[in-house]
C-alpha positions as CSV (number, residue, x, y, z in Angstrom):
1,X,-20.1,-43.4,-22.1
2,X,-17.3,-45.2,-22.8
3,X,-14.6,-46.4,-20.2
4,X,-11.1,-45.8,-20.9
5,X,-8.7,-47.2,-18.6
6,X,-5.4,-45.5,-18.5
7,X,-2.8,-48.6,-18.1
8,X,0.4,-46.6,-17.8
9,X,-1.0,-44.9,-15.1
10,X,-2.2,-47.1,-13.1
11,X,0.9,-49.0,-13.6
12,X,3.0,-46.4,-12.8
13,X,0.7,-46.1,-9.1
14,X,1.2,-49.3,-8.4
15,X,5.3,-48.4,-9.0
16,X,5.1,-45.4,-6.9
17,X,3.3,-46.8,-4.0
18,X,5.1,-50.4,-4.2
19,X,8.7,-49.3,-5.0
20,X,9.9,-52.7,-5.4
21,X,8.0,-53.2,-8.0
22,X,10.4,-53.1,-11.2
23,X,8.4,-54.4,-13.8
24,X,4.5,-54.1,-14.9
25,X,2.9,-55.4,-17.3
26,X,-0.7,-55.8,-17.6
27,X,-2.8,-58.8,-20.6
28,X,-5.8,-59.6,-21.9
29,X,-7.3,-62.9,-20.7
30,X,-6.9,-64.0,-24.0
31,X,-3.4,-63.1,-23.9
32,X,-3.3,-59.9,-26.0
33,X,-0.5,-57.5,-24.5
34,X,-2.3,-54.3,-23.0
35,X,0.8,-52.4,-21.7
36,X,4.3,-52.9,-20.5
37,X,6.9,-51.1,-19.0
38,X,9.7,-50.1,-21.3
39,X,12.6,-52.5,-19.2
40,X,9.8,-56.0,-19.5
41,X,9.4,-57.7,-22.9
42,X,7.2,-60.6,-21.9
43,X,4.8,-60.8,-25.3
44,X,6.1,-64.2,-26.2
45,X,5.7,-65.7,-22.8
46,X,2.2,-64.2,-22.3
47,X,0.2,-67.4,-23.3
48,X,2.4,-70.0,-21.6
49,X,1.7,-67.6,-18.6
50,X,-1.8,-67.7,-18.3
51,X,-2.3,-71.9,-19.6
52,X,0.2,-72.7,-16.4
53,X,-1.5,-69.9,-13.8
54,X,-5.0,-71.6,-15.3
55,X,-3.5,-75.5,-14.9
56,X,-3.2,-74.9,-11.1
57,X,-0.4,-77.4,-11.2
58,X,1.9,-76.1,-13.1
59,X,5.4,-76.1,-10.9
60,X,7.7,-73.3,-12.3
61,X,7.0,-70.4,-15.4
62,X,9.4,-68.6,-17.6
63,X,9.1,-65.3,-18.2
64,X,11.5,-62.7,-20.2
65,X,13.8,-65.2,-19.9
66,X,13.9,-65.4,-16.1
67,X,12.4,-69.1,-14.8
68,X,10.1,-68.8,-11.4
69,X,9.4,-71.5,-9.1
70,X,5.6,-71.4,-8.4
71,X,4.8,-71.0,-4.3
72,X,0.9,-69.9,-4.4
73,X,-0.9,-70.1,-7.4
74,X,-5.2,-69.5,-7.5
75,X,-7.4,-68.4,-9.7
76,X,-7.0,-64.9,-8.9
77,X,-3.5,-64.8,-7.4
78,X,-0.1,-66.1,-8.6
79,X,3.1,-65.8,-6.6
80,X,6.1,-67.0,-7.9
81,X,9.9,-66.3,-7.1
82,X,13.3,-67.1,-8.6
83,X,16.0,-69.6,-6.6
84,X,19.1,-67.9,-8.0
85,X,17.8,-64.3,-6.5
86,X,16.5,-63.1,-9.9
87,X,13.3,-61.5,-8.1
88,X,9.6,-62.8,-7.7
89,X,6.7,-62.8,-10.0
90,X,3.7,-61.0,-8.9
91,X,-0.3,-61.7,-10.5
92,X,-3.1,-60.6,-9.5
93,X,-6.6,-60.7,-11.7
94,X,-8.9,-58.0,-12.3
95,X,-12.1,-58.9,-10.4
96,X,-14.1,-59.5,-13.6
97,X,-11.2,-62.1,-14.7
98,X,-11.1,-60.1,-18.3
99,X,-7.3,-58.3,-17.5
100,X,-4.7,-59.8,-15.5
101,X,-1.5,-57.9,-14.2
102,X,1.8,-59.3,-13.2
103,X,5.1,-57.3,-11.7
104,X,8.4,-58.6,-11.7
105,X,9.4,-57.7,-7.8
106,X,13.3,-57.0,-7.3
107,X,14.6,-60.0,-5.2
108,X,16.2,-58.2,-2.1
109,X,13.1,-56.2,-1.6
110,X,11.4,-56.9,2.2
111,X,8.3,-58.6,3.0
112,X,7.7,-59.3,-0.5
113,X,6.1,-62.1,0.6
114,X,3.0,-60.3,2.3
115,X,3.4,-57.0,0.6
116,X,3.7,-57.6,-3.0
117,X,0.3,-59.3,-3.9
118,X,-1.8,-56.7,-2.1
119,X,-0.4,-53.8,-3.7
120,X,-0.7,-55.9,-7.0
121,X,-4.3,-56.8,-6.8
122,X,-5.4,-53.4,-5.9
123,X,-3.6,-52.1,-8.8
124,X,-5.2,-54.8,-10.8
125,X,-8.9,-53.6,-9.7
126,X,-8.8,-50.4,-10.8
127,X,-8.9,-51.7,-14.4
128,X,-12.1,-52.1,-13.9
129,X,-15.2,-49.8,-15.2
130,X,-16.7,-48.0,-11.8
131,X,-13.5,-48.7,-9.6
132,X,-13.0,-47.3,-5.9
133,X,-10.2,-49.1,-5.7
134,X,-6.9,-47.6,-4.1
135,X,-3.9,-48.1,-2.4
136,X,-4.2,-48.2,1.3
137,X,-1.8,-47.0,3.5
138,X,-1.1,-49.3,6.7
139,X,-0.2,-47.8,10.1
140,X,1.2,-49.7,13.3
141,X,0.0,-48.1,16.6
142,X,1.8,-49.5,20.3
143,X,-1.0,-48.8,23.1
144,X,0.5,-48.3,26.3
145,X,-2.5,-48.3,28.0
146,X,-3.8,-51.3,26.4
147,X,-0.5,-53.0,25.6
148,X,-1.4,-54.2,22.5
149,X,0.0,-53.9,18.7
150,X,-2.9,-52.4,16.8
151,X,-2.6,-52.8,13.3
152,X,-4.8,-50.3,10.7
153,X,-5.7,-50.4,7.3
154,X,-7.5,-47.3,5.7
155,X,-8.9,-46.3,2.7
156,X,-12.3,-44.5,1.1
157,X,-14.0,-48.1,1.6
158,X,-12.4,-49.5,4.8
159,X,-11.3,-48.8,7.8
160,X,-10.1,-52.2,9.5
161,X,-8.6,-52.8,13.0
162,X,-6.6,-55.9,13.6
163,X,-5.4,-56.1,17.7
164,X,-2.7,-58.4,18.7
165,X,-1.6,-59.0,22.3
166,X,1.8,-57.2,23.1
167,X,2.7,-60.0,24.9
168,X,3.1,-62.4,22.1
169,X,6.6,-62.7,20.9
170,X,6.6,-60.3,17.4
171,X,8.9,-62.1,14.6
172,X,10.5,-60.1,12.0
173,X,8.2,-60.5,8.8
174,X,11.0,-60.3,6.2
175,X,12.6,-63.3,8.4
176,X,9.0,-65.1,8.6
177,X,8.6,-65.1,4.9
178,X,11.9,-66.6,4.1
179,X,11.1,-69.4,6.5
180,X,7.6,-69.9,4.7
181,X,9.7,-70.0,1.2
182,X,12.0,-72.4,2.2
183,X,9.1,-74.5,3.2
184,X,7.5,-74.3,0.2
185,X,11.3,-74.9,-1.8
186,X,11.0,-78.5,0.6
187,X,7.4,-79.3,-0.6
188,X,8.0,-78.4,-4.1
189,X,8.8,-81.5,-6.5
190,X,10.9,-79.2,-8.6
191,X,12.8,-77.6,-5.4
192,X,14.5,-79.1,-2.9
193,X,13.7,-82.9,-3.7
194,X,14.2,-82.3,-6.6
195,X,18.4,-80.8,-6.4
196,X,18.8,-83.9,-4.1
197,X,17.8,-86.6,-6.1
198,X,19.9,-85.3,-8.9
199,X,23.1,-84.8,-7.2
200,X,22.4,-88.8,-6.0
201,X,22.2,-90.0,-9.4
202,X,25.2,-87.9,-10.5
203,X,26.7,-89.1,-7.7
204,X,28.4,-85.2,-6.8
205,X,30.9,-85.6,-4.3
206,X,30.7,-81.9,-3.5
207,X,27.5,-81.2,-3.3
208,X,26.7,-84.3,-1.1
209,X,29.1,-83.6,1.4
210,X,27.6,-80.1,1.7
211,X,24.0,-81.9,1.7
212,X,25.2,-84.4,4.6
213,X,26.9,-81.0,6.7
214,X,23.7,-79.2,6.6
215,X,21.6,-82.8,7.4
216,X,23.9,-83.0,10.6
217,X,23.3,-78.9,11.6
218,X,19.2,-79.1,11.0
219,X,19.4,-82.3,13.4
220,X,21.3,-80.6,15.7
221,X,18.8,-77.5,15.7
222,X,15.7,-79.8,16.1
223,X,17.3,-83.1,18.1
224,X,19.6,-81.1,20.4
């Protein structure tokens, strides 16, 4: 028996379920185009793609036009995101590496950070012949009794329990995640560091002022 794989529908899942998801498109590993969605023309950028995701060190992609600023990038995950609010880029491999599907993530959406990959990776396995793969649904319970955050995922194949202390201080995710992407704007060669030296060699009056003001504030948050 042969195995089909529907890709519009499992592209349009992964839409329904992640709504931030804009854009889907879903490659060979060899870079043939499988599906896109109708609003994504990203056939020319395809094998630049996949030779940076497969360098491991490549620092920013291009993609329909829109260039990304790498943040996490493994051999079955890619995470990438725009620095003039453009949205994120979103890859995830199907576990026997042959596919690979990326989704353009709208850049105001919440928690992208820790939401977007998931939903993309399970999407992403159920490409795959013999698949129980599916979206899982998370739900936050607050014990009284216990007084503690309990945290679950289920689906057909799991059913996992993550218990935090109540009494730990909770910090807003979507506020967490934009702390953890400035961070990696400071490490990244072609970020922060980057912006700086060029505005020193151009000698930018503006921007160096602005530079030197926000200097003085973050040594006032961390040497008060």
């Amino acid at each position: 028996m042969i195995f089909i794989v529907n890709f519009k529908t499992v592209a349009n899942n992964l839409q329904k379920h992640y709504k931030d998801a804009e854009s889907v498109a879903i490659f060979s590993n060899n870079g043939k185009l499988l599906y896109s969605t109708k609003n994504w023309s990203i056939k020319s950028d395809i094998r630049s793609l996949l030779s940076s995701w497969a360098s491991g060190s490549a620092q920013s992609v291009t993609v329909n036009s829109i260039r990304y600023s790498i943040v996490q990038m493994e051999p079955e995950r890619f995470i990438a995101t725009n620095r003039h609010k453009k949205g994120h880029l979103i890859g995830a491999t199907t576990p026997d590496g042959e596919n690979y599907m990326i989704a353009h993530v709208r850049a105001k959406a919440k928690g992208w950070f820790h939401l977007a990959y998931p939903a993309v990776a399970r999407a992403a396995a159920m490409l795959t012949k013999g698949s129980k793969s599916e979206f899982i649904k998370t739900e936050i319970d607050f014990s009284k009794d216990t007084k503690t955050e309990t945290v679950r995922e289920t689906s057909s194949e799991q059913y996992t329990t993550y218990t935090y202390p109540s009494t730990i201080p909770t910090i807003d995710p979507t506020l967490k995640a934009e702390v953890e992407m400035f961070l990696e704007w400071v490490k990244n060669p072609d970020g922060l560091g980057g912006y700086i030296s060029y505005y020193l060699q151009t000698n930018n009056s503006y921007y160096l002022s602005k530079l030197a003001e926000i200097y003085q504030e973050l040594y006032r948050i961390f040497y008060p």
